[in-house]
N, CA, C and O atoms as CSV, one atom per row, in Angstrom:
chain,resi,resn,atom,element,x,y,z
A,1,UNK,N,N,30.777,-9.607,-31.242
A,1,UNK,CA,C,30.787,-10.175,-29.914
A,1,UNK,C,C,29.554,-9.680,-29.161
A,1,UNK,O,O,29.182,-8.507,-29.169
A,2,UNK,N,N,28.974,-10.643,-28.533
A,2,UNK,CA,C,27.905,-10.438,-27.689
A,2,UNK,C,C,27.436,-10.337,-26.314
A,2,UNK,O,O,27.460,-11.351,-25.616
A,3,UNK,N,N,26.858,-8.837,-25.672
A,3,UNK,CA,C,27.653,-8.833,-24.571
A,3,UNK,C,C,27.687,-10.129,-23.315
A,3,UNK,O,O,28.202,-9.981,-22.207
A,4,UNK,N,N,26.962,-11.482,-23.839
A,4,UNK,CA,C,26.897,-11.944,-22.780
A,4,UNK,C,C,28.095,-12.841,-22.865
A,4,UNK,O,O,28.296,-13.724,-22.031
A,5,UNK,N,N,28.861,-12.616,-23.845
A,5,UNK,CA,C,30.381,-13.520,-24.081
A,5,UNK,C,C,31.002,-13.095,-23.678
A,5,UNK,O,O,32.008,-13.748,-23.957
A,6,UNK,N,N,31.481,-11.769,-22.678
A,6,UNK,CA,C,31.976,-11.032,-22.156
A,6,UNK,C,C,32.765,-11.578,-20.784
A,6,UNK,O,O,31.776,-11.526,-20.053
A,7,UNK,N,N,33.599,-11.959,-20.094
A,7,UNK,CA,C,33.784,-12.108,-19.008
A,7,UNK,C,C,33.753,-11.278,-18.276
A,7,UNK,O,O,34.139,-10.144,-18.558
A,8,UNK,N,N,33.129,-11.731,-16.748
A,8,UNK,CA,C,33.821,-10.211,-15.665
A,8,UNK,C,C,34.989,-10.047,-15.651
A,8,UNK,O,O,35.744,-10.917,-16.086
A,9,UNK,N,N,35.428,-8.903,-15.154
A,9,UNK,CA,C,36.192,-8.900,-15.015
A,9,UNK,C,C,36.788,-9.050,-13.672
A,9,UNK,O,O,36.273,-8.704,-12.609
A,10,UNK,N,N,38.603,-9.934,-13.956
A,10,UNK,CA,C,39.170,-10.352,-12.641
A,10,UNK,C,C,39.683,-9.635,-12.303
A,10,UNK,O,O,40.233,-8.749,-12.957
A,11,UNK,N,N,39.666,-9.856,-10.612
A,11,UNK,CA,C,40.096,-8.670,-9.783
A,11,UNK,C,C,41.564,-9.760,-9.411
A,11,UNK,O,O,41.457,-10.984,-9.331
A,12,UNK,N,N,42.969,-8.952,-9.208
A,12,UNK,CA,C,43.900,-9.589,-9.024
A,12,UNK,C,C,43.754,-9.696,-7.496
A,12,UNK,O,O,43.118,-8.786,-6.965
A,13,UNK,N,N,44.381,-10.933,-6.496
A,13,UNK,CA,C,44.445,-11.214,-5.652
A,13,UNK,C,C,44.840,-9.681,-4.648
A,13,UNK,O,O,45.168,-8.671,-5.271
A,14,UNK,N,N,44.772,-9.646,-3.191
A,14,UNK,CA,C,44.899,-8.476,-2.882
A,14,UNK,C,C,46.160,-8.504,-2.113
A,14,UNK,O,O,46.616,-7.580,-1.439
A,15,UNK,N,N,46.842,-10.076,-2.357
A,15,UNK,CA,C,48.367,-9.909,-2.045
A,15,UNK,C,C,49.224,-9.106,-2.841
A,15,UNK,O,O,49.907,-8.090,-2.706
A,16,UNK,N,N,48.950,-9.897,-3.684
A,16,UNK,CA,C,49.425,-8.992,-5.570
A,16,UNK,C,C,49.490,-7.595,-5.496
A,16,UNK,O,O,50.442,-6.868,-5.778
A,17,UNK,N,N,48.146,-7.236,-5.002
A,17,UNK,CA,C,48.397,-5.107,-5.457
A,17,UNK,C,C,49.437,-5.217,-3.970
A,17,UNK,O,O,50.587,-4.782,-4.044
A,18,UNK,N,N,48.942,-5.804,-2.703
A,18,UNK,CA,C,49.864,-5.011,-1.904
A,18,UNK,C,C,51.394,-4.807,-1.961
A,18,UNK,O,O,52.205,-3.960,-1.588
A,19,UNK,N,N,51.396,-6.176,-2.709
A,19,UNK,CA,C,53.640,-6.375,-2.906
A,19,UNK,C,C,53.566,-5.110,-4.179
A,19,UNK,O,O,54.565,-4.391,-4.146
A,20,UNK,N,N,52.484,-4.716,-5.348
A,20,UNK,CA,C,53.143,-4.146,-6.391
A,20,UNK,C,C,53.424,-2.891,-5.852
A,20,UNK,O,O,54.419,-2.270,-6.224
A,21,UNK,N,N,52.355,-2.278,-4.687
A,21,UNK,CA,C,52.177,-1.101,-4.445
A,21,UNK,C,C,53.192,-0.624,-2.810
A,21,UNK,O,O,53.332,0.436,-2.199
A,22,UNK,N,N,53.675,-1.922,-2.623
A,22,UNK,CA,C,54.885,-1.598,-1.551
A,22,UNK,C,C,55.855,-1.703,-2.493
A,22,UNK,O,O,56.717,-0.952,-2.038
A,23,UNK,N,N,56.430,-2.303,-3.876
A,23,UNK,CA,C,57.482,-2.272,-4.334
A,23,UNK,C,C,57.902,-0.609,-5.300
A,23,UNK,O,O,58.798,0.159,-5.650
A,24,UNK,N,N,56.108,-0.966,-5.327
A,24,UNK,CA,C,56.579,0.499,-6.498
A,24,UNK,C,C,56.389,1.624,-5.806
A,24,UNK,O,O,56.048,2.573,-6.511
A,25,UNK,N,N,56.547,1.954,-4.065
A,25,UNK,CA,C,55.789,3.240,-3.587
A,25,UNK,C,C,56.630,4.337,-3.629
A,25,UNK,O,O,56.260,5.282,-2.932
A,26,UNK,N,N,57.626,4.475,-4.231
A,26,UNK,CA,C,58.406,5.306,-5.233
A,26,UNK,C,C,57.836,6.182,-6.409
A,26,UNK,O,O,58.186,7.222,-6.967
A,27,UNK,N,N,56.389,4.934,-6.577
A,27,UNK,CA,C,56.174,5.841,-7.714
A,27,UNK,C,C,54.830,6.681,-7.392
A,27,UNK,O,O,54.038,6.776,-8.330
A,28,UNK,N,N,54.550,7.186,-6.396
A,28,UNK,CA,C,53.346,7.322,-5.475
A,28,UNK,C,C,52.411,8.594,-7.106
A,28,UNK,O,O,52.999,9.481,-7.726
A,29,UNK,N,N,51.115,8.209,-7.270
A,29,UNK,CA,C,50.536,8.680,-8.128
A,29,UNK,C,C,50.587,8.268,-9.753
A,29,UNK,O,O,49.704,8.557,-10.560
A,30,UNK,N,N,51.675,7.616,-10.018
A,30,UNK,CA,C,51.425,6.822,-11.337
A,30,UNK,C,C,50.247,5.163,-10.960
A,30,UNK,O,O,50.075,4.337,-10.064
A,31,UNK,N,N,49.698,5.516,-12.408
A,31,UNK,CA,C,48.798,4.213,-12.585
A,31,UNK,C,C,49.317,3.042,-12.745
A,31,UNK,O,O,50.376,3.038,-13.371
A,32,UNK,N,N,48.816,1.776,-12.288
A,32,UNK,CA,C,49.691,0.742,-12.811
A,32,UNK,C,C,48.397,-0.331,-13.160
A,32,UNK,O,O,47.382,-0.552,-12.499
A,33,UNK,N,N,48.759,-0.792,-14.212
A,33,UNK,CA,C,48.044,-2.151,-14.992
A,33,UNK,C,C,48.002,-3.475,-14.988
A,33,UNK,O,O,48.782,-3.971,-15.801
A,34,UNK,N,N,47.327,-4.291,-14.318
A,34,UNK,CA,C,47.641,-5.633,-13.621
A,34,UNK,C,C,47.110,-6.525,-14.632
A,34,UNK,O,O,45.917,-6.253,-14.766
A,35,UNK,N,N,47.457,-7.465,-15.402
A,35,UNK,CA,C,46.686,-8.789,-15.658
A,35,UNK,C,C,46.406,-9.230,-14.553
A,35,UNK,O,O,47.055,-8.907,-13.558
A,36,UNK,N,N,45.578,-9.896,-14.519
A,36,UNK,CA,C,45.239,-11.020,-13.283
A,36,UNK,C,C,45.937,-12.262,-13.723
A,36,UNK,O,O,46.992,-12.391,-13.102
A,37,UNK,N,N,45.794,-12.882,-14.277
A,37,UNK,CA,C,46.116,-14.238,-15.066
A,37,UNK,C,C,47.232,-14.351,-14.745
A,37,UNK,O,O,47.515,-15.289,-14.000
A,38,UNK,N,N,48.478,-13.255,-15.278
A,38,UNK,CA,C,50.085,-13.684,-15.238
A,38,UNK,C,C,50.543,-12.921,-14.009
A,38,UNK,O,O,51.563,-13.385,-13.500
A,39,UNK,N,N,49.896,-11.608,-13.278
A,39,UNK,CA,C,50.701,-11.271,-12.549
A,39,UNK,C,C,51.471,-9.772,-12.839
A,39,UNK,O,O,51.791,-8.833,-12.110
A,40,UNK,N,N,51.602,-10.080,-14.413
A,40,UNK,CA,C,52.516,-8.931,-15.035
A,40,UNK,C,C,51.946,-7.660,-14.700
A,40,UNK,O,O,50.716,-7.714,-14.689
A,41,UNK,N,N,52.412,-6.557,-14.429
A,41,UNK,CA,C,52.095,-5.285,-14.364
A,41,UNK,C,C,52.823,-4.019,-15.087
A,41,UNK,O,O,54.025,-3.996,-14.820
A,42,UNK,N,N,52.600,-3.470,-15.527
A,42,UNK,CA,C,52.871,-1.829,-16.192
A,42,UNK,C,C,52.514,-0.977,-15.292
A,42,UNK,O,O,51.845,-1.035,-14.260
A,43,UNK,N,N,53.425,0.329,-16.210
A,43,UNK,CA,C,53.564,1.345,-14.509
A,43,UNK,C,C,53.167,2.592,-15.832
A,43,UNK,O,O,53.727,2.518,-16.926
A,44,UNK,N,N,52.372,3.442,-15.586
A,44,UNK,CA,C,51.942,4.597,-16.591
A,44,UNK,C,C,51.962,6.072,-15.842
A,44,UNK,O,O,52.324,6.143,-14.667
A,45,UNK,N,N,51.637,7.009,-16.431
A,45,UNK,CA,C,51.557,8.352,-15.774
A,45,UNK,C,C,49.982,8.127,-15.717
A,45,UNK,O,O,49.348,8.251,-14.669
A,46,UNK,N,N,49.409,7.786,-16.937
A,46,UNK,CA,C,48.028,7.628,-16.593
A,46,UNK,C,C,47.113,6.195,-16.952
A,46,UNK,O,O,47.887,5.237,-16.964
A,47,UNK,N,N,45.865,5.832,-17.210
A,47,UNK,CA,C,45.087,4.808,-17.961
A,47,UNK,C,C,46.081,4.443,-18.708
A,47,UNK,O,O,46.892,3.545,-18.482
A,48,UNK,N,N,45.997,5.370,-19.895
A,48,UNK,CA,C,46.096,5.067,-21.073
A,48,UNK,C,C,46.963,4.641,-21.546
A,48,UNK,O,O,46.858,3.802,-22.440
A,49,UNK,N,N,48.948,5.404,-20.769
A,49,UNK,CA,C,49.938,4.885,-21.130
A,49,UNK,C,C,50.143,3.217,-20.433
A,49,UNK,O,O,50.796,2.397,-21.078
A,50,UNK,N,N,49.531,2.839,-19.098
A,50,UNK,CA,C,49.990,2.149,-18.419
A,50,UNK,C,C,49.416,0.556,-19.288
A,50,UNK,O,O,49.984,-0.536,-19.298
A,51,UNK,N,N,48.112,0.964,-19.947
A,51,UNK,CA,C,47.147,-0.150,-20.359
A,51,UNK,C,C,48.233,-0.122,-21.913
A,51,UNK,O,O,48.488,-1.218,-22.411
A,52,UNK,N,N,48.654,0.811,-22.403
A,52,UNK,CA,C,49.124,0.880,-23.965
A,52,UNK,C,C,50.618,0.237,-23.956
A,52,UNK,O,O,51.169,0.027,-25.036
A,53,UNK,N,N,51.391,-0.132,-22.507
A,53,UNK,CA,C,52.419,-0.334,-22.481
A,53,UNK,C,C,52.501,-2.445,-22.327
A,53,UNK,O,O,53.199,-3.406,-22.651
A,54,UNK,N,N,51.236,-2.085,-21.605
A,54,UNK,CA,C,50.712,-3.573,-21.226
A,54,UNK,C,C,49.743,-4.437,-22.793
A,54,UNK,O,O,49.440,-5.610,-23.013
A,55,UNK,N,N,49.560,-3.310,-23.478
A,55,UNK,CA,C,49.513,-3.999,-24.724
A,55,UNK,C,C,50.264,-4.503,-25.168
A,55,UNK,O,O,49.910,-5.623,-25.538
A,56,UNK,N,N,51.288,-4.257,-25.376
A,56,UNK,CA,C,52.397,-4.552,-26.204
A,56,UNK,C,C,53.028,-5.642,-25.854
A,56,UNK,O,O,53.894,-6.067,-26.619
A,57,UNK,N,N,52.781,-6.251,-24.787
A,57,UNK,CA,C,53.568,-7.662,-24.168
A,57,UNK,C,C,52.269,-8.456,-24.507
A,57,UNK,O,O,52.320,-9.363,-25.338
A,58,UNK,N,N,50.941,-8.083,-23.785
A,58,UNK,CA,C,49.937,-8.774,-23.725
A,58,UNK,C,C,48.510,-8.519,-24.537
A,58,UNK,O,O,47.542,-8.693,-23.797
A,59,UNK,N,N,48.258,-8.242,-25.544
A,59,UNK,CA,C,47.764,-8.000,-26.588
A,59,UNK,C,C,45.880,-7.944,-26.508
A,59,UNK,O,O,45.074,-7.046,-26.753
A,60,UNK,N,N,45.723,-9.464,-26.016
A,60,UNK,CA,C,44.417,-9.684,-25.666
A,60,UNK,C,C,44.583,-9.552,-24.304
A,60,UNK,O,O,43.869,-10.492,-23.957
A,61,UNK,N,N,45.034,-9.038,-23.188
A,61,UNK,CA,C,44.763,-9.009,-21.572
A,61,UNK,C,C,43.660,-8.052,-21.487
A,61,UNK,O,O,43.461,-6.984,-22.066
A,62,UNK,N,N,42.875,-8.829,-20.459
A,62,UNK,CA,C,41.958,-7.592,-19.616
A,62,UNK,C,C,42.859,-6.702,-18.443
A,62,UNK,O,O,42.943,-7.381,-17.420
A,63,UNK,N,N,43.345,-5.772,-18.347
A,63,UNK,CA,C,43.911,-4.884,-17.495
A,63,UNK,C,C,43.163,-4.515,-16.013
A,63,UNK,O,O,41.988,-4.160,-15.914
A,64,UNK,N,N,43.861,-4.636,-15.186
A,64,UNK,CA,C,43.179,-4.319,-13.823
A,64,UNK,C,C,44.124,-3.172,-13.411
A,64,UNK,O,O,45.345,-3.254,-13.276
A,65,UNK,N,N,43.219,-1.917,-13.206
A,65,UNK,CA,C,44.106,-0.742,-12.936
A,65,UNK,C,C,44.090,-0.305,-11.422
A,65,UNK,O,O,43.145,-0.724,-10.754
A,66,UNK,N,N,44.993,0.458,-10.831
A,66,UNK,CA,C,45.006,1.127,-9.801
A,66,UNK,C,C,45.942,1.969,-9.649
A,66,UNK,O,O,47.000,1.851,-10.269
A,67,UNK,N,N,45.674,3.110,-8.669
A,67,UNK,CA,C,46.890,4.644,-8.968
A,67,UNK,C,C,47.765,4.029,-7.231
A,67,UNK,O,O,47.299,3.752,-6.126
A,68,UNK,N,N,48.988,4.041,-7.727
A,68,UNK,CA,C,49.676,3.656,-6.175
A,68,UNK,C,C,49.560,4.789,-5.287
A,68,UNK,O,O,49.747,5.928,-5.714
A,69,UNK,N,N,49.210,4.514,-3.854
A,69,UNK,CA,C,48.916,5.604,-3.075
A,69,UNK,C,C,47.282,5.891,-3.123
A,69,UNK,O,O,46.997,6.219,-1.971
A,70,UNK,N,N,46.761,5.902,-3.475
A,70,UNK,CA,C,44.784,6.439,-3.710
A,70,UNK,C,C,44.309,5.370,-3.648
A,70,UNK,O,O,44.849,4.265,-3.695
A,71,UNK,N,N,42.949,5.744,-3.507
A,71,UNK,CA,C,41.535,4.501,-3.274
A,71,UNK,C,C,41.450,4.364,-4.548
A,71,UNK,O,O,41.648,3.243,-5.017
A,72,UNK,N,N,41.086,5.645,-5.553
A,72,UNK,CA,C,41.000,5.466,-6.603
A,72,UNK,C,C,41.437,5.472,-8.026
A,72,UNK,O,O,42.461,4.802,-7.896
A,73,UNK,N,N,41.376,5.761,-9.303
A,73,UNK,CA,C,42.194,5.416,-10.122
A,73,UNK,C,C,42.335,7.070,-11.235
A,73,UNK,O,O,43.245,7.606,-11.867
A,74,UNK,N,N,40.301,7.491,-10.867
A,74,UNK,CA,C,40.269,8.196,-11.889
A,74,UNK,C,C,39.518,9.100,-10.861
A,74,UNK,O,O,39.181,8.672,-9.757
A,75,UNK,N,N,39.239,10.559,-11.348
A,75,UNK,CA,C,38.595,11.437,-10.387
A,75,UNK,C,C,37.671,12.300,-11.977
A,75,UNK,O,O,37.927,12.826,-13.061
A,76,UNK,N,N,36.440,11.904,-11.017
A,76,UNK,CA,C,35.491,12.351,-12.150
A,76,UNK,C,C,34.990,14.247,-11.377
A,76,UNK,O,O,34.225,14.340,-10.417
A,77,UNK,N,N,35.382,15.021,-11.804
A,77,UNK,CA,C,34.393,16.285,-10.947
A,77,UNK,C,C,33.310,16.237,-11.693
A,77,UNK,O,O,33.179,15.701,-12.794
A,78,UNK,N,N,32.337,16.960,-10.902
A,78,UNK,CA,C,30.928,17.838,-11.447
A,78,UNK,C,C,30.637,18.593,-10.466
A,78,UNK,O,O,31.333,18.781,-9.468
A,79,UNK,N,N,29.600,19.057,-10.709
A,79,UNK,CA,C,28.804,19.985,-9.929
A,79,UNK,C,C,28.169,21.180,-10.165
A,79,UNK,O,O,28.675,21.408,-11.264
A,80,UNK,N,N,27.371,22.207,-9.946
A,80,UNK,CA,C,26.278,23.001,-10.318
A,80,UNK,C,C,27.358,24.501,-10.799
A,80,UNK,O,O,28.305,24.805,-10.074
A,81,UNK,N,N,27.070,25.225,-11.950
A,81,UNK,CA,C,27.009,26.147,-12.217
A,81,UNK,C,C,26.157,27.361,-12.167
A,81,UNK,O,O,25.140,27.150,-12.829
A,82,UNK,N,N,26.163,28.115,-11.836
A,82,UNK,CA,C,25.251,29.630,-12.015
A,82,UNK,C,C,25.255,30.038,-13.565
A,82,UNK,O,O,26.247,30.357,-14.220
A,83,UNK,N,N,23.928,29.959,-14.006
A,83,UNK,CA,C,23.752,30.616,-15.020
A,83,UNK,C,C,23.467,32.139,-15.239
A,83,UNK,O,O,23.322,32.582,-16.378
């Protein structure tokens, strides 16, 4: 595959996250996995379970992730050490 066969990727409507993330705000800090296309969503502790659970129904889906409660999904640190 070549990367220009690639689609972007879809962002699900922003009605969609708000009903998943008022229904699920129970689960405040688990990840959840959106197709865009159907709607369907998975609920994970992290990426990996939430996208691996959403495999299994949807095989070829592109996954749209977000952590309920946060801006973001993943938290990268860095920063300077003393040698």
């Amino acid at each position: 595959m070549q990367l220009s066969e690639i689609s972007p990727l879809k962002k699900p409507p922003k009605s969609l996250i708000k009903k998943i993330e008022t229904a699920e705000a129970k689960h405040k800090g688990m990840v959840v996995a959106i197709d865009p296309d159907s709607g369907n969503y998975f609920l994970g502790k992290d990426t990996i379970t939430a996208v691996g659970k959403g495999r299994k129904t949807l095989p070829h889906a592109v996954f749209y992730c977000i952590r309920i409660g946060y801006l973001g999904v993943e938290q990268i640190r860095g920063g300077f050490r003393r040698l």
